[in-house]
C-alpha positions as CSV (number, residue, x, y, z in Angstrom):
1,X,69.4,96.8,92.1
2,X,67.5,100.0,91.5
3,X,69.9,102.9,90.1
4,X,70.8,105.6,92.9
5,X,69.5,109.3,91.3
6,X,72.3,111.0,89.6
7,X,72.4,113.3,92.1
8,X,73.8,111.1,94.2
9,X,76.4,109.9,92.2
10,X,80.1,111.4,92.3
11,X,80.7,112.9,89.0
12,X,83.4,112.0,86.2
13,X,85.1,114.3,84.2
14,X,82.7,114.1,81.7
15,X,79.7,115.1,83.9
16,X,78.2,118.2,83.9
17,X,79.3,121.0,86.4
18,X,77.6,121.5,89.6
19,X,75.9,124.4,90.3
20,X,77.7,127.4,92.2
21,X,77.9,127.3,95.8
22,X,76.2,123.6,96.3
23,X,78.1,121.0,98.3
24,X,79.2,117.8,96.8
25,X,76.5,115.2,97.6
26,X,77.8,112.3,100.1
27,X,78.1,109.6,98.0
28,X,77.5,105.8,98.6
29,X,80.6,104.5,99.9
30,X,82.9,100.8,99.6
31,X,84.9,99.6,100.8
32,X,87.8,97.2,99.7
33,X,90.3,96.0,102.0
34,X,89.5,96.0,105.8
35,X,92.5,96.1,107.3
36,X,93.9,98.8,109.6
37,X,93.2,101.8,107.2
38,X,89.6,101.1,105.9
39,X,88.7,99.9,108.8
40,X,88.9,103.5,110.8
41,X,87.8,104.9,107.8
42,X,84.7,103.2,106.9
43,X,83.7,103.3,110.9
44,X,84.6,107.2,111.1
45,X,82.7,107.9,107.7
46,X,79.8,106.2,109.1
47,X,79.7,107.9,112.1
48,X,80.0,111.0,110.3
49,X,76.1,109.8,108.1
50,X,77.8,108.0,105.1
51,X,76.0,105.5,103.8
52,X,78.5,102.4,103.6
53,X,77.2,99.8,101.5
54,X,79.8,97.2,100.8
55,X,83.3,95.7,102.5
56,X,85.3,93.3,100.6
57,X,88.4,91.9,101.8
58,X,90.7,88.6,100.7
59,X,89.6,87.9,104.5
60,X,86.1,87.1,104.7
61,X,85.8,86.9,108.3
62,X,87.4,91.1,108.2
63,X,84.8,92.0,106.0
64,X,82.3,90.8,108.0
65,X,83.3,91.7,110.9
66,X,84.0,95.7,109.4
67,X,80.8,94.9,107.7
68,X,78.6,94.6,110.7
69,X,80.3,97.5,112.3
70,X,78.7,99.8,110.1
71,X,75.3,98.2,108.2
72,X,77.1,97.1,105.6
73,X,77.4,93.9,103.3
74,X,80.1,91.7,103.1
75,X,80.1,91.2,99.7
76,X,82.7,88.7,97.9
77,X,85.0,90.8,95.8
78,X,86.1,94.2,94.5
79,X,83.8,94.1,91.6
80,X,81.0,93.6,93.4
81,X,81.3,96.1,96.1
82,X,82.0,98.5,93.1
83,X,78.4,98.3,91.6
84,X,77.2,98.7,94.7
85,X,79.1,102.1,95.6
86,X,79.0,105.8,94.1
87,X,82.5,106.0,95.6
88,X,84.8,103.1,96.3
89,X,88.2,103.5,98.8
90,X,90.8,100.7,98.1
91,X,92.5,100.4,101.1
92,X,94.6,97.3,100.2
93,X,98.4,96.5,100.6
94,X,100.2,99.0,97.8
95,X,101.0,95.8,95.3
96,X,97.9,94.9,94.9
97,X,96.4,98.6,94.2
98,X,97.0,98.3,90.0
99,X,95.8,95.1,89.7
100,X,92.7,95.5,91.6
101,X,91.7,98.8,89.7
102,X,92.5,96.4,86.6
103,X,90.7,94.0,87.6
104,X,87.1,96.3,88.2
105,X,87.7,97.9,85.0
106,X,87.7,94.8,82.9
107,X,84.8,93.5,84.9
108,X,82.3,95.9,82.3
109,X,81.2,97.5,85.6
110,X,80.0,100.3,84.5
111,X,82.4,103.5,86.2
112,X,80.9,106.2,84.9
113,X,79.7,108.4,87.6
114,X,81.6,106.3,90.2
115,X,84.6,107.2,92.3
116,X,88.1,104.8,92.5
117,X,90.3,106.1,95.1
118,X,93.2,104.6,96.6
119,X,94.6,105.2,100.2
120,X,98.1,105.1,99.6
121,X,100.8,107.5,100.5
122,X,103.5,106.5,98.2
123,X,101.1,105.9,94.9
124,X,100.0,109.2,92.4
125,X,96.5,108.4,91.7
126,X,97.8,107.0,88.3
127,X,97.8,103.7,89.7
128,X,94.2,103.6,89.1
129,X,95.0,104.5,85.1
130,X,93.1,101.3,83.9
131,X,89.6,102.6,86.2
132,X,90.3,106.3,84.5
133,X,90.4,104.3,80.9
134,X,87.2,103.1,81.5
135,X,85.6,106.4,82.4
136,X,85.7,106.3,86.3
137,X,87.0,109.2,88.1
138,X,90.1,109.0,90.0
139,X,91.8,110.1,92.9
140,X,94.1,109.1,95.9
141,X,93.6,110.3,99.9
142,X,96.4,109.5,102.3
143,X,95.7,110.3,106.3
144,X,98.4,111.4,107.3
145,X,98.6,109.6,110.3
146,X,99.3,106.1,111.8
147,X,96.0,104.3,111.5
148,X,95.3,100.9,113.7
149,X,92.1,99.7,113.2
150,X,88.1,100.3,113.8
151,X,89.1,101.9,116.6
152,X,91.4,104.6,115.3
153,X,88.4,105.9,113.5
154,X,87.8,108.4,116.9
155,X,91.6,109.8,116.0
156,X,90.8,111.0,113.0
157,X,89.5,114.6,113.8
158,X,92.3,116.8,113.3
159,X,94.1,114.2,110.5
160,X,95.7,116.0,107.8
161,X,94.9,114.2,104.5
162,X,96.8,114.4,101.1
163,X,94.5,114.4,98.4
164,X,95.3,114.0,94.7
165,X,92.4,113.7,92.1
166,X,90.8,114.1,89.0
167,X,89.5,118.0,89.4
168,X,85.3,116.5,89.2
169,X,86.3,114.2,92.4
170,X,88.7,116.7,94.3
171,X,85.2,118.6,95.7
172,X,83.5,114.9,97.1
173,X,87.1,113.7,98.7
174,X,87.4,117.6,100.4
175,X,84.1,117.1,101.8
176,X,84.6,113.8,103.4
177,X,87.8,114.6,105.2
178,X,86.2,117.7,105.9
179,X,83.1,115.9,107.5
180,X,85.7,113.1,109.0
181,X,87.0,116.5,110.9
182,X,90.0,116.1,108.8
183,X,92.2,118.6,107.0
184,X,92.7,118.3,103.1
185,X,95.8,119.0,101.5
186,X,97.1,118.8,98.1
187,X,99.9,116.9,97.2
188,X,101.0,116.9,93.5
189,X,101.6,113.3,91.7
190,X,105.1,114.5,90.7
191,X,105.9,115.0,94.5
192,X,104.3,111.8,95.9
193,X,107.5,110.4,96.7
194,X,109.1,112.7,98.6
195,X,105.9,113.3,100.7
196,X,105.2,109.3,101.8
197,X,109.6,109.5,102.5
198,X,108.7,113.1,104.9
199,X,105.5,110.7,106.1
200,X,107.7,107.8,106.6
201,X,110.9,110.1,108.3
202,X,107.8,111.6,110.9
203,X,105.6,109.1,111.5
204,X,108.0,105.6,111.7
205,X,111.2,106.6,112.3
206,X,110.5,108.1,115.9
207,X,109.0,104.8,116.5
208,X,112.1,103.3,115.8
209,X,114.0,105.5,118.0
210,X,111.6,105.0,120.9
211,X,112.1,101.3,120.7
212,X,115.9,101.8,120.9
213,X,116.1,104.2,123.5
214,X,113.6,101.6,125.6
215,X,116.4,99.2,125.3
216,X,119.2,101.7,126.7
217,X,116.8,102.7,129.6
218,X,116.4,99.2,130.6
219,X,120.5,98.4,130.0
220,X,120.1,101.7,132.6
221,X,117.9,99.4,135.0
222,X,114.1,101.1,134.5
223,X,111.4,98.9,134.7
224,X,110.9,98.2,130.7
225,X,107.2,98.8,130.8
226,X,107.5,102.3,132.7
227,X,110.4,103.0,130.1
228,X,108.3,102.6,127.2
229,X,105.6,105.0,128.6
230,X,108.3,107.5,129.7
231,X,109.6,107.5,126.3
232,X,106.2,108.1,124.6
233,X,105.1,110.9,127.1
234,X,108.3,112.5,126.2
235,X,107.6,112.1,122.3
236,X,104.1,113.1,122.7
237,X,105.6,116.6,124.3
238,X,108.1,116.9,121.8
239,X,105.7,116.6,119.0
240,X,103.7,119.5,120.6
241,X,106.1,121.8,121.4
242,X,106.9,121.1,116.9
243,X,103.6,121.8,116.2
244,X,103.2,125.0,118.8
245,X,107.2,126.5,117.6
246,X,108.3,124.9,114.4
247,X,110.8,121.7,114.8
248,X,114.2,124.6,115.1
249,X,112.2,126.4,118.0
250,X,111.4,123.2,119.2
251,X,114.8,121.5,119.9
252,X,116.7,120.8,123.1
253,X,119.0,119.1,124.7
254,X,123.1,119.1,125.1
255,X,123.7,119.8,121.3
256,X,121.1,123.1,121.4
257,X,122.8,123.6,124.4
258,X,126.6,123.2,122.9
259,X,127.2,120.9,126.2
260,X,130.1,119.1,124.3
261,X,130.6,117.4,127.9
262,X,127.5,115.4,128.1
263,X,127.6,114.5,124.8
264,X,130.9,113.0,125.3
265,X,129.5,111.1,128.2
266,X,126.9,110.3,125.9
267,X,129.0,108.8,123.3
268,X,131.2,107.2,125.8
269,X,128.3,104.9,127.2
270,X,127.0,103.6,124.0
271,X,130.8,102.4,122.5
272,X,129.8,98.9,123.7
273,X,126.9,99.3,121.3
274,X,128.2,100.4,118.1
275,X,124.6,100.4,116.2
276,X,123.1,102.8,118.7
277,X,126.5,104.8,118.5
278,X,126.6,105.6,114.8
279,X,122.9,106.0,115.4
280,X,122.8,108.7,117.9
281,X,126.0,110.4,116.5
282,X,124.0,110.7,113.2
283,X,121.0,112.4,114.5
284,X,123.3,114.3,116.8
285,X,124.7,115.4,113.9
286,X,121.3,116.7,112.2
287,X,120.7,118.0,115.4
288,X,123.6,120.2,114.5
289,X,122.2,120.9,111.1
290,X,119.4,122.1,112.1
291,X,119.8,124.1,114.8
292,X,122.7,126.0,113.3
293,X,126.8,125.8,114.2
294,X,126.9,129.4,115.4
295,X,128.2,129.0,119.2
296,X,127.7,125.4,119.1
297,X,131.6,124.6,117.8
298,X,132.5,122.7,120.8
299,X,129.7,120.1,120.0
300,X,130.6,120.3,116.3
301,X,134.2,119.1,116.9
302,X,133.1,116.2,119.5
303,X,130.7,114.7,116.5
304,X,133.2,115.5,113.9
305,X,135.7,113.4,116.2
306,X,133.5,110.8,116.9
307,X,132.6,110.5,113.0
308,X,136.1,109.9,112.1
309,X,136.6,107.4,114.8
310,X,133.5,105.1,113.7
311,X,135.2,105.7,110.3
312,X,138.2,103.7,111.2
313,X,140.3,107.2,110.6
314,X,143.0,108.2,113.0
315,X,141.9,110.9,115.8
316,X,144.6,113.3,114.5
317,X,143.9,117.1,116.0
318,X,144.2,118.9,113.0
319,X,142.0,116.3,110.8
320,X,139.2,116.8,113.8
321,X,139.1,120.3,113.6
322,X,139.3,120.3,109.6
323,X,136.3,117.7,110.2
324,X,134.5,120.4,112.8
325,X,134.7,123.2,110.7
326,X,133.2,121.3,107.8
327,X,130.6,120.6,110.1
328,X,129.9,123.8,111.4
329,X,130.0,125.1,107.6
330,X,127.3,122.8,107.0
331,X,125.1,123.9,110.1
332,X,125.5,127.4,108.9
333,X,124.1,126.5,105.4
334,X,121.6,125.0,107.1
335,X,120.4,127.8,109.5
336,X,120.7,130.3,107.0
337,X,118.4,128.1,104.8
């Protein structure tokens, strides 16, 4: 196969430095692993005039199928759609991510002037040490948001994406997201941890929630499929009131409100469901936190009560309120922070 010009190769970091001012060339792109996440990207980066030459998959029938999506080859393993790239996206489960990058690097493919980059939120970009070793360049880019499928590819405008590179690749991963309509970010290998856990906490856990609170409008008598599109309209407005006013700005309901009343009733209703119970007395409790304990002490000493109840402690008076103030202590810490 006939060399691509240097020019349009993405640079290691032993390559020479790019002239002032001039964009990144768009690089020949692969693709390995066209499940959920490299299938929306490999149809958005096409749309947006990158050339994608390869898909491989362990399922040939998905890399043929991404494959024909977007004039590309389904090829029949990493290694091949490596030699065939200038950049190469391994969008495969998280266990396999090492192994695979091992794998192309003891292949003698030659990496130098090519592009490894994983997709993972929870992995630094040292996952990919073995493809580094062998002079590729590294890097990792995470959209930061639920991905499912080909067709996701059209909600990717507006995506924030977590980069973390090797400084001659940062430039050529900045210009994709850019020219996906995406927003890079950095996110530092040390804190790559805590940032999938925040992605995780924002992204899944709401999911979660909706899917319980279906179940106690349907125990209500809704019609299950209205419930669940009630629920996600009123997630959906939630989540744009955050991004308009910050998450504390944000919040409502009987604990903003220090309606210790309703949340009584609340509790009440759920004690023949004790999951949902220590479930909704936990994030009441956050709720708390974060909106801050000044003139909400009513509230604080139902949740404080209700915690030592699910504990299996006595409902003693004074142990409540010893329990409330530690709370609203807590919620002052909080709102102060």
């Amino acid at each position: 196969m006939r060399r691509a010009p240097q020019r349009d190769r993405v640079p290691t970091s032993r390559g020479a430095a790019r002239p002032s001012g001039e964009h990144p060339p768009r690089p020949r792109i692969a693709v390995v692993g066209a499940g959920r996440c490299g299938s929306a990207l490999a149809v958005a980066a096409h749309a947006a005039g990158y050339r994608v030459t390869a898909v491989a998959s362990r399922t040939p029938e998905n890399a043929r199928a991404l494959a024909a999506r977007v004039g590309a080859d389904a090829v029949e393993s990493a290694v091949v759609a490596t030699r065939r790239a200038d950049l190469i996206l391994l969008t495969v489960p998280d266990g396999q991510i090492t192994r695979v990058a091992a794998t192309i690097a003891a292949s003698g493919a030659a990496l130098g002037g090519r592009g490894l980059v994983h997709c993972s939120g929870a992995h630094p970009s040292s996952a990919l040490a073995a493809a580094r070793h062998a002079a590729g360049a590294v890097g990792s880019v995470h959209p930061l948001r639920s991905l499912t499928g080909g067709d996701a590819a059209c909600q990717l405008p507006g995506t924030y994406f977590a980069i973390e590179a090797d400084e001659a690749l940062r430039p050529v991963l900045e210009r994709l997201v850019c020219d996906l309509g995406g927003v890079p970010f950095t996110v530092p290998a040390a804190g790559r941890a805590l940032y999938h856990a925040a992605a995780v906490l924002a992204g899944n856990a709401p999911l979660a929630l909706v899917a319980r609170a279906t179940v106690l409008l349907e125990s209500a008598g809704v019609d299950p499929l209205l419930a669940g599109e009630a629920l996600a309209s009123l997630l959906e407005g939630a989540a744009q009131n955050a991004r308009r006013l910050g998450a504390r700005s944000a919040l409502t309901g009987p604990v903003v409100r220090n309606d210790a009343e309703t949340v009584q009733r609340h509790l009440a209703a759920l004690r023949r469901d004790p999951d949902t119970l220590r479930l909704y007395r936990e994030l009441a409790a956050e709720t708390l936190r974060t909106a801050g304990g000044t003139g909400r002490e009513a509230v604080a000493a139902v949740l404080a009560s209700a915690g030592a109840e699910l504990r299996g402690r006595p409902r003693r008076r004074g142990r409540s309120r010893r329990a409330a103030a530690s709370l609203s202590g807590l919620t002052g810490a909080r709102a102060k922070g």
